[in-house]
N, C-alpha and C positions, 0 to 999 in steps of 0.2 A: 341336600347340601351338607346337614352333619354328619353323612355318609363318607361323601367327597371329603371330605376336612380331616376325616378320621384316618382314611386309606391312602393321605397322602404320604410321599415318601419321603418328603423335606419338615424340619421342623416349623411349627407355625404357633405362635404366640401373638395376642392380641391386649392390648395393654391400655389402660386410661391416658389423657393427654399427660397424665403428672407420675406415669413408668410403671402405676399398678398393673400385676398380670389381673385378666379378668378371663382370661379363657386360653388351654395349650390343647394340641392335637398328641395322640400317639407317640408319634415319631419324635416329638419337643420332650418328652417323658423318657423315653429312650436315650433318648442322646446324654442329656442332664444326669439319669438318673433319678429324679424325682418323679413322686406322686403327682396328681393332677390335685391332689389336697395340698400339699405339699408347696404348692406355688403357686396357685389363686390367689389372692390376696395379697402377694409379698412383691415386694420393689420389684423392677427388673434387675436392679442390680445383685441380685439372688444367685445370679447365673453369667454374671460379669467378672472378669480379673481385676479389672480397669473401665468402670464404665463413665467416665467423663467424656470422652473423645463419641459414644453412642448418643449419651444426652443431649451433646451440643445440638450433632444433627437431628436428635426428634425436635427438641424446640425450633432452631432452625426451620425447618423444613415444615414442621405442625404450622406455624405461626404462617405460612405461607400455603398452606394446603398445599403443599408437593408432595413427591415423592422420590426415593434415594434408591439404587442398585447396586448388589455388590460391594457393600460396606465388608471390607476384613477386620474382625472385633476378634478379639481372645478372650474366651468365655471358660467358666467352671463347672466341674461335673458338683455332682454331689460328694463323691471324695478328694475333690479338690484338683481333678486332672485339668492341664491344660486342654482345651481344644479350640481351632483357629476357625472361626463361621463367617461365614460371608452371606448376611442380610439383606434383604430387600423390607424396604419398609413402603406404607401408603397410609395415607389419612383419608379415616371416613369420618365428612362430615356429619355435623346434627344438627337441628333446627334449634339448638339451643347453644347457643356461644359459652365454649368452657369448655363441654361435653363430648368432647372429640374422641372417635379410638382411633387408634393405631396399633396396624398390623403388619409383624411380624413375620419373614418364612426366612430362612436362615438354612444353609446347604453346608455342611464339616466339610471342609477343605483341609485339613491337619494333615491327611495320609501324602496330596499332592505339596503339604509345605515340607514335609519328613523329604522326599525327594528331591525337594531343589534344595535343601540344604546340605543332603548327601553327597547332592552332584557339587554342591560347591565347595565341601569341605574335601574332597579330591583333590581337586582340580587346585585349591590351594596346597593343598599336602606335594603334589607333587612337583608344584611351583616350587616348592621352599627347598626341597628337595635335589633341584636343579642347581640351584642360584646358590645354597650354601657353601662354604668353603672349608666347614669343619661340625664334629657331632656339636658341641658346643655353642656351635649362629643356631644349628638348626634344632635343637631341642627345643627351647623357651619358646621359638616362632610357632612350632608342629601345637604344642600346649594351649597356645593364646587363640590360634587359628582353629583349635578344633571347636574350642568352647565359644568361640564368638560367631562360629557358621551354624552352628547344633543349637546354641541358647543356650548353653550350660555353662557355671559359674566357676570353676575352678579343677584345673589338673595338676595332677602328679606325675610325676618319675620318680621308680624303683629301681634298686639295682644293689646288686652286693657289693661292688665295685666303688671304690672314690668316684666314678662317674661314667656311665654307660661305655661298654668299650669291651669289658675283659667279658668273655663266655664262660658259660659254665654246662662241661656235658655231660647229657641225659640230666635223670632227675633225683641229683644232688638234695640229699636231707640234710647238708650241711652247710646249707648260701645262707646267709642274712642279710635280710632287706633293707636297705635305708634310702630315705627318700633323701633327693641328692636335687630335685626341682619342683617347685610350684609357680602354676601363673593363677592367678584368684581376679576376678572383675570384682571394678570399683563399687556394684552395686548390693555385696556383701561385708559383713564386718565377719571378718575369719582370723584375728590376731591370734585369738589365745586358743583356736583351732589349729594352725602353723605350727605356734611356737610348741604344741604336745605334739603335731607329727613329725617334726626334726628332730624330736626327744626320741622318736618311737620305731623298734626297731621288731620286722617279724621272720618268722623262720617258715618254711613252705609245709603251706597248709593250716597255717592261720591267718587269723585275717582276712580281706581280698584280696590284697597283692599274694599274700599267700598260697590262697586256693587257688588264684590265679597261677602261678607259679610252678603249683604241683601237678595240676590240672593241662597248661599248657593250652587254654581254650578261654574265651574272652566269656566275662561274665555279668549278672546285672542283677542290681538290688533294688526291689522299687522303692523301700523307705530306709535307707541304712539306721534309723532309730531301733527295727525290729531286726537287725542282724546278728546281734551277739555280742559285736569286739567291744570288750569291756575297756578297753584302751580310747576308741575314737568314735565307737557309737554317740554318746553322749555330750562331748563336744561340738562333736558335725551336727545335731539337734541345735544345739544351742547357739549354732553361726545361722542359725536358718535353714541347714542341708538336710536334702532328704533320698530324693534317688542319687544310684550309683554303679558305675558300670566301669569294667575296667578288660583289656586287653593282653596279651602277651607280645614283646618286642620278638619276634620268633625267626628264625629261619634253617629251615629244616630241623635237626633233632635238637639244637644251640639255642639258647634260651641268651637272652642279653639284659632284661630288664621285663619291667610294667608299667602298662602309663594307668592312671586311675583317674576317672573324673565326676563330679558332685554337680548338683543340680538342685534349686529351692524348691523344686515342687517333688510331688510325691507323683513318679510317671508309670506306666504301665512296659514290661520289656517290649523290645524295639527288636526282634529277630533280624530285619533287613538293615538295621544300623550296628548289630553285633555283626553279623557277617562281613560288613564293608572296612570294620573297625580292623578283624583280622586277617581282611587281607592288609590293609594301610599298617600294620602289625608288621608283618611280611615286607613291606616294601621297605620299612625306618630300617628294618635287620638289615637288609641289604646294602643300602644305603651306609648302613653303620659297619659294618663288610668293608665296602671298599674304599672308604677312608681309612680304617684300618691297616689297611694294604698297603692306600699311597702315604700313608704317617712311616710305614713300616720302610716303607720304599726310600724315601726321604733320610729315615736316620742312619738306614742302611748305608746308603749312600754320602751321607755327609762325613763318617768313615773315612773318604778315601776326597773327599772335599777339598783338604791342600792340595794333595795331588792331580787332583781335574783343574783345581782354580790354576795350578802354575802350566799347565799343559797348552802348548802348542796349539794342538787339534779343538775343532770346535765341537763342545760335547753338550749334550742337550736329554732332557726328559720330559715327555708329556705322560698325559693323563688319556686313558680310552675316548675322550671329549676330542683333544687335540689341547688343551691348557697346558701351559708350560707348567711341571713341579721344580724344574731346577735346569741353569744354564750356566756355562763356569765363564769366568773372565775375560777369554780369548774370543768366546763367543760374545760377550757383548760388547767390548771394544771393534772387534769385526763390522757387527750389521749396527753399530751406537747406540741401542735401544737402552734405556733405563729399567733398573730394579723393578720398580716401581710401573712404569710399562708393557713391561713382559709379563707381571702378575695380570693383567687386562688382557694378553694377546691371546691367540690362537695359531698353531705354528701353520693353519693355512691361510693365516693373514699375512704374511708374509716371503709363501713362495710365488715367485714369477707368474705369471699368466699361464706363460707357454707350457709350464712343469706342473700342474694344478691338478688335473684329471687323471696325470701317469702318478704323481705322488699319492692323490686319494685310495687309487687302487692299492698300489702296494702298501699304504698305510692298513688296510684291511687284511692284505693277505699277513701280516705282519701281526695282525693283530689275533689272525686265525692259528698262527703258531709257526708260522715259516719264516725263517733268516736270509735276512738280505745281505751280502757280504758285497756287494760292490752296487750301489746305488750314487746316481747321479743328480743333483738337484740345485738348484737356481734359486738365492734369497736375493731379496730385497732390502735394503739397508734404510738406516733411517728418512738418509738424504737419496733416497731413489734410486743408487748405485746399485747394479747388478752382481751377484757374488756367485761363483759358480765352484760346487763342494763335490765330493767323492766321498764316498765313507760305507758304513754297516751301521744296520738298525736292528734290534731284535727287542722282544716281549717279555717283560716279567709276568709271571703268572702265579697268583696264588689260588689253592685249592681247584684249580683246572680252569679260572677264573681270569682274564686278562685285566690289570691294573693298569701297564705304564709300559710305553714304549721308550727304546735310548738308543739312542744314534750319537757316533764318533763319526764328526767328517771334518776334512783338509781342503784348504780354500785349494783349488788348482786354478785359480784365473790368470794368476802370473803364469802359471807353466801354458793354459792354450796360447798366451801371448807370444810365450817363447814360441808355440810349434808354428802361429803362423809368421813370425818374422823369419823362422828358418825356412819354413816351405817359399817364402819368397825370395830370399837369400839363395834358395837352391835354382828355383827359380832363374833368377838373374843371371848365378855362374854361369849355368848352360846357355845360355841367352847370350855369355862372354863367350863361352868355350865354340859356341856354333859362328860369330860374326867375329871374333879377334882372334882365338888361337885355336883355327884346326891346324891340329898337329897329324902328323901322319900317323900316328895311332887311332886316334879317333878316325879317321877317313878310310882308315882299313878298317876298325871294328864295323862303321855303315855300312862297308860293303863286303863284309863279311856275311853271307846267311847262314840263318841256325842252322848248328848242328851238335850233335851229343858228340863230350869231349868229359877227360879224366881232368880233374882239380881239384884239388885244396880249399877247402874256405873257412874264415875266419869271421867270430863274430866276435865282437868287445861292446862291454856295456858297464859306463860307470854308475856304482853303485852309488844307492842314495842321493843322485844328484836332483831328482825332484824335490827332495825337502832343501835341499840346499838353494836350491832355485827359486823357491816360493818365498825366501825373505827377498828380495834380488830384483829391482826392475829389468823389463825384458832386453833392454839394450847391454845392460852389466851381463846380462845370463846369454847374449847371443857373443858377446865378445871373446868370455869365459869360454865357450864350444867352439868358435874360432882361434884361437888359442891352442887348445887341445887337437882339433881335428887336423888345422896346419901342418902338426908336428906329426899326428898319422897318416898324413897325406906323405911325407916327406921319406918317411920309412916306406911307405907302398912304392913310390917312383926308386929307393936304394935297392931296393930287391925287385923290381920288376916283377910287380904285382898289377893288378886292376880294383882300385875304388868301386865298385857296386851303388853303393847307397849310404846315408845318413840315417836313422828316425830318430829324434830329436837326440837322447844321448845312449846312443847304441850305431857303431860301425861295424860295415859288412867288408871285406876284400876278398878278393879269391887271386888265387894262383893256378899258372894254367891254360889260361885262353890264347888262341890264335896271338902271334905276334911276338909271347912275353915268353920267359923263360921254362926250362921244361921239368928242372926241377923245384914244382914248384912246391913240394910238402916241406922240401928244407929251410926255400924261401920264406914261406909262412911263419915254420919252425921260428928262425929266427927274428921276423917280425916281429913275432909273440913276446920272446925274451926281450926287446927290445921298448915293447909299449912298455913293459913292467919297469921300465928305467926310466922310461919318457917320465910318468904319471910320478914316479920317487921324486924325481928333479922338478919334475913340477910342481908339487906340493910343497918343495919345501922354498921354491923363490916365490910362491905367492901367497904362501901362508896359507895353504888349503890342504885337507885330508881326505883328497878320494883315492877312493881305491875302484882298482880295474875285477871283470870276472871276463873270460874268457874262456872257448868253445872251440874247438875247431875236428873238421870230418874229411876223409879225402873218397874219392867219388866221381860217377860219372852224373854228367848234368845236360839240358837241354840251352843252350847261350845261343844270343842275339839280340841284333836291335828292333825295340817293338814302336819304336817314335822316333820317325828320321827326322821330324821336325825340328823336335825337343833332345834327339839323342837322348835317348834309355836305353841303354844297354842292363840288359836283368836275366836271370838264371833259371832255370825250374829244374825241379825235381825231388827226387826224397832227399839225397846227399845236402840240399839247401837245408830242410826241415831238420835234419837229424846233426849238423853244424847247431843248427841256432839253440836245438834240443843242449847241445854239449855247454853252451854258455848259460844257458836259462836254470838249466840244473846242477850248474858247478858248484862251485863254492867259491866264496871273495875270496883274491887275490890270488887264485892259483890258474892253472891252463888246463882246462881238462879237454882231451882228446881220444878216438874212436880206436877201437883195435885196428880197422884198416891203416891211420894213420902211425900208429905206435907202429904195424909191421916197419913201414916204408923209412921208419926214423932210427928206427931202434939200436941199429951200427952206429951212428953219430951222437944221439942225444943221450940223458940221463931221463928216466922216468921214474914213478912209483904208480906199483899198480893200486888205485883206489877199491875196483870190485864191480858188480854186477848193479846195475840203476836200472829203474823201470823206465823205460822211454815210450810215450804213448804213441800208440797205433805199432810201434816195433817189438813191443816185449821188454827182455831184459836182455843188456846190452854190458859188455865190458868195458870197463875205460877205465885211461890212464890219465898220470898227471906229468906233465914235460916239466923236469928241472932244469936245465941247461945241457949245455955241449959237453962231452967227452974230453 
C-alpha cells in the first residue's frame, strides 16, 4: 500500500480532524515544492491561498463522516506560485471520537484553468473590438477585460503619442514612452504606484515597455522587484506587484504602442499566453488601423461637408461593416431617418427586399476595388415609402486596405412616374388615333409593307430635363412634355414629316416615308431650326431654361408597321443608330449632322464643320453643325 501511495500520480495529503498534515505522498511534494519534513506537522493551510472556503467543508463534511469531490481550492507552492487543485476529500473513521483523519488527493487543474481563460480573454477582446466606435471606448475596455479574464491586477498603455494613433517606423531610438492609460482592480492599493508612472517616461530599451519596444516581441517578468528599473521596480513591490508581462501593439513592421500588465503574485512565464497576447497585439494594431482610416476618412470628408450638406443628390458613406460614417441633409430629409438613428443603422437595413441580394453583391465587388458608375437601388424610408435612386459607389482604400464605401444617388421615383404616365398617355393617343382619327395617312402607312427607303431623321432630347423633373409631380411633368411635344408635333405635320416615337424627353421624326414629301433633308433641315425657336419662346413664357441637343443622319432604312392593332409604325437600320449617335454626341443647343446630310444641304443651308468624332461600332466619322438658311 505504501508502494501504491508512493507511485501515485495525483497529490495525496492526509491530515488530522483539526487540518494537521500527518502524512504527503511524492507527487503532494512535487507539486508544493516542499519536503515531506517540511509539511508533517504544519497546518494545511501551509499550501492554501485562501483556506477558509476548504475548512468549512472538512468540518462540514468530518462532522458527518462524508465525503466531497472535486473541490476547486487555490493552493500555494513553496514560492508562493498560484496553482488551482481540485480535491477530493474522505473521512476515515476511528474507534475513538475526535481522532478522525482525512484524506486528501488533489489533481492541478491550473494548465486547464490557463485555457479557459485564454479562450475567454479572446473571445472578449474581439467582442470589444466589434462593438467599439473609436480607439478611446476600446482601450480602457481591452485593459480591464484582459486582467479580469487572466486574474491579473492592473494594465497599461504606452505610446509616444498624446494617445495611441500616431505610428512610428521601424526601430526609432528616438520615441518616448508615456503611459497615457491604466485600469488597476479594486483589490490593490497602487495610488502612489500610478501617480510615479504618469511621472515616468522611457525611451526604447529601457524598461519593459522599452525592451518591449525595441524588441518588438511580448515579454514576461516573473517578479518585476528582481528586474532592475530603478524607476518602478520598487514601487510595484510596495503596491503588492510582482509578476509582469507586456506586449507590443504591432502590425506588420509599425509599432503603435505597449500594453503592460502586473499581477500580486510572483508567476512562472506563460509561453502559450505570450503567444496569444501577440497575436491580440496584432489584432488592437489593426483594429487601430482602420479607425485611423475612417477618422481620416471623415475629416477628409467634412472638408467638403457644406458642399454635400447643400447638395441635391443623396450622398452617403459607410464603413466595410455597412454602418453609416456620414449622410448629408438631402439624404435624411429624403428617407426621414434621424442623426441619431442612422448612427444605429446599417445601410442594409434599409434597402427594399427585392434590391437586398443584388446590392450585397455589388457592395463586395465594390469593396474588392471595382466602380459602379450607374447602380440602381430601392430604400426604405422612415414611414415605409419606397424610394428608388440611380447613382455611383466606389471604395476608399488605404494602404491596399478597404475602409469606406461612398455613393452619390438621385431619387428617380418621380421620373419612373413620369415614364409610366407617358407610356399610358401614348398608350391612349393611339387607342384615339386607331378608333377616332384614322386619317388617310395612317391607313396608307398600315397598308404600306416594309420596305427599304432613303430619309432623314431627327433626334431632339431636352437636356437636363430629368433633374428638373424630379422636383415636379408627375402630372406637372406629363403636362410640361405635352406642352413641348404639341408644339413638335405641329412642326412635323408643317413640313410633312412622320412622328416616330417619344421616350420620355427625347423625339424621333423622320423625313421620307411613303406618302410625305421627298425632300425630306430640307424638311428636317428646317424642322431643326425651328425647334431651336420653339424651346427660346418657350422658356421664356414659362419661365424655364431648357435647352435642346439635336442629331440628325440622312440614309437608307428598313420602315413599316410591326402592330396593326396598336399601329407602330418604326424604322430599322444603322442610318437610325447613327441619327441618334449625332444627338447623343452633340453638344447643347447646336444641331449636329452627318457628312451624308451636310452633302444634300450644303447649296441651301449655312454650316460649320465641327471635325472628326468617334462613333461606336462606325469609327470616326465627320460632322457638321447646321447654322441656318442661306
Amino acid at each position: 500500500m505504501e508502494k501504491v501511495i508512493t507511485l501515485m500520480p495525483d497529490a495525496l495529503l492526509v491530515t488530522s480532524n483539526l487540518g494537521r498534515i500527518k502524512k504527503v505522498n511524492y507527487a503532494a511534494q512535487k507539486l508544493f515544492g516542499f519536503s515531506e519534513e517540511e509539511l508533517v506537522d504544519q497546518p494545511i493551510s501551509i499550501i492554501l491561498d485562501d483556506d477558509q472556503l476548504l475548512i468549512e467543508a472538512i468540518f462540514k463534511h468530518s462532522s458527518f463522516k462524508q465525503s466531497f469531490q472535486n473541490l476547486e481550492v487555490v493552493c500555494r507552492t513553496k514560492t508562493r506560485e498560484k496553482r488551482l487543485i481540485a480535491f477530493s476529500c474522505s473521512v476515515i473513521a476511528k474507534k475513538i471520537q475526535g481522532l478522525e483523519e482525512i484524506v486528501y488527493i488533489g489533481r492541478d487543474i491550473t494548465a486547464r484553468q490557463h485555457r479557459e481563460q485564454r479562450t475567454s480573454t479572446q473571445y472578449s477582446i474581439t467582442r470589444i473590438l466589434s462593438e467599439s466606435q473609436s480607439v478611446k471606448q476600446a482601450i480602457p475596455q481591452i485593459l480591464q477585460s484582459i486582467c479580469q479574464n487572466l486574474g491579473w491586477d492592473l494594465g497599461e498603455l504606452w505610446t509616444p503619442s498624446q494617445y495611441i494613433g500616431t505610428s512610428v517606423q521601424g526601430h526609432s531610438i528616438n520615441a518616448v514612452l508615456r503611459c497615457v492609460e491604466i485600469w488597476s482592480s479594486r483589490l490593490i492599493s497602487a495610488r502612489e504606484f500610478k501617480a510615479i508612472t504618469w511621472q515616468t517616461t522611457y525611451t526604447p530599451g529601457v524598461g519593459l515597455p522599452g525592451r518591449i519596444w525595441i524588441r518588438r516581441l511580448p515579454l514576461w517578468i516573473q517578479d518585476i522587484a528582481e528586474d532592475g528599473d530603478t524607476r518602478r521596480s520598487q514601487p510595484a513591490a510596495e503596491a503588492g506587484l510582482h509578476a509582469a508581462f507586456g506586449f507590443p501593439i504591432l502590425d506588420d513592421s509599425e509599432i503603435l504602442g505597449v500594453m503592460i500588465f502586473f499581477s500580486r503574485d510572483v508567476q512562472p512565464k506563460d509561453k502559450d499566453l505570450l503567444q496569444m497576447m501577440g497575436s491580440i497585439g496584432s489584432q488592437i494594431a489593426q483594429f487601430i488601423k482602420r479607425k485611423q482610416a475612417e477618422d481620416a476618412l471623415v475629416e477628409s470628408e467634412e472638408r467638403y461637408r457644406d458642399l454635400f450638406e447643400n447638395a441635391n443628390d443623396l450622398i452617403q458613406s459607410v464603413n466595410t461593416s455597412g454602418r453609416f460614417l456620414y449622410v448629408n441633409r438631402a439624404w435624411r430629409e429624403t428617407l426621414g431617418y434621424s442623426e441619431a438613428e442612422i448612427a444605429n443603422m446599417n445601410v442594409f437595413d434599409i434597402i427594399h427586399p427585392d434590391f437586398k441580394q443584388d446590392c450585397l453583391q455589388k457592395f463586395y465587388r465594390v469593396l474588392s476595388g471595382e466602380k459602379l458608375e450607374q447602380v440602381e437601388v430601392a430604400f426604405l424610408t422612415k414611414d415605409g415609402q419606397t424610394i428608388f435612386l440611380e447613382g455611383n459607389i466606389n471604395c476608399k482604400f488605404v494602404e491596399g486596405h478597404p475602409v469606406a464605401t461612398r455613393g452619390i444617388f438621385r431619387s428617380v421615383t418621380q421620373r419612373l412616374a413620369v415614364e409610366e404616365a407617358l407610356r399610358h398617355q401614348q398608350e391612349e393617343t393611339e387607342r384615339l388615333l386607331l378608333t377616332i382619327l384614322p386619317t388617310t395617312i395612317s391607313k396608307e402607312l398600315k397598308e404600306e409593307p416594309a420596305n427599304i427607303t432613303e430619309v432623314t431623321i431627327l433626334f431632339a432630347d431636352i437636356v437636363g430635363f430629368s433633374e428638373i423633373a424630379a422636383s415636379m409631380s408627375a402630372i406637372q411633368v406629363v403636362n410640361l412634355l405635352n406642352s413641348i411635344f404639341s408644339t413638335f408635333d405641329c412642326l412635323t405635320e408643317r413640313y410633312g414629316l412622320e412622328r416616330i416615337k417619344t421616350i420620355t424627353d427625347a423625339y424621333m421624326v423622320v423625313g421620307g416615308l411613303p406618302t410625305r414629301r421627298r425632300d425630306h433633308a430640307q424638311a428636317i433641315a428646317l424642322m431643326a431650326l425651328h425647334i431651336q425657336t420653339a424651346i427660346a419662346l418657350f422658356n421664356t413664357e414659362n419661365n424655364q431654361n431648357f435647352n435642346i441637343r439635336i442629331g440628325i443622319h440622312s440614309g437608307s432604312v428598313a420602315a413599316g408597321v410591326i402592330d396593326l392593332n396598336k399601329f407602330t409604325y418604326d424604322l430599322w437600320g444603322d442610318t437610325v443608330d447613327i441619327a441618334s449617335c449625332m444627338e447623343s454626341q452633340g453638344i447643347v443647343g447646336k444641331i449636329q449632322v452627318t457628312e451624308d446630310t451636310y452633302k444634300s444641304l450644303c447649296d441651301e443651308f449655312l454650316f460649320k464643320k465641327r471635325g472628326e468624332i468617334e462613333v461606336k461600332d462606325k469609327g470616326k466619322m465627320t460632322t457638321y453643325f447646321l447654322i441656318g438658311q442661306k
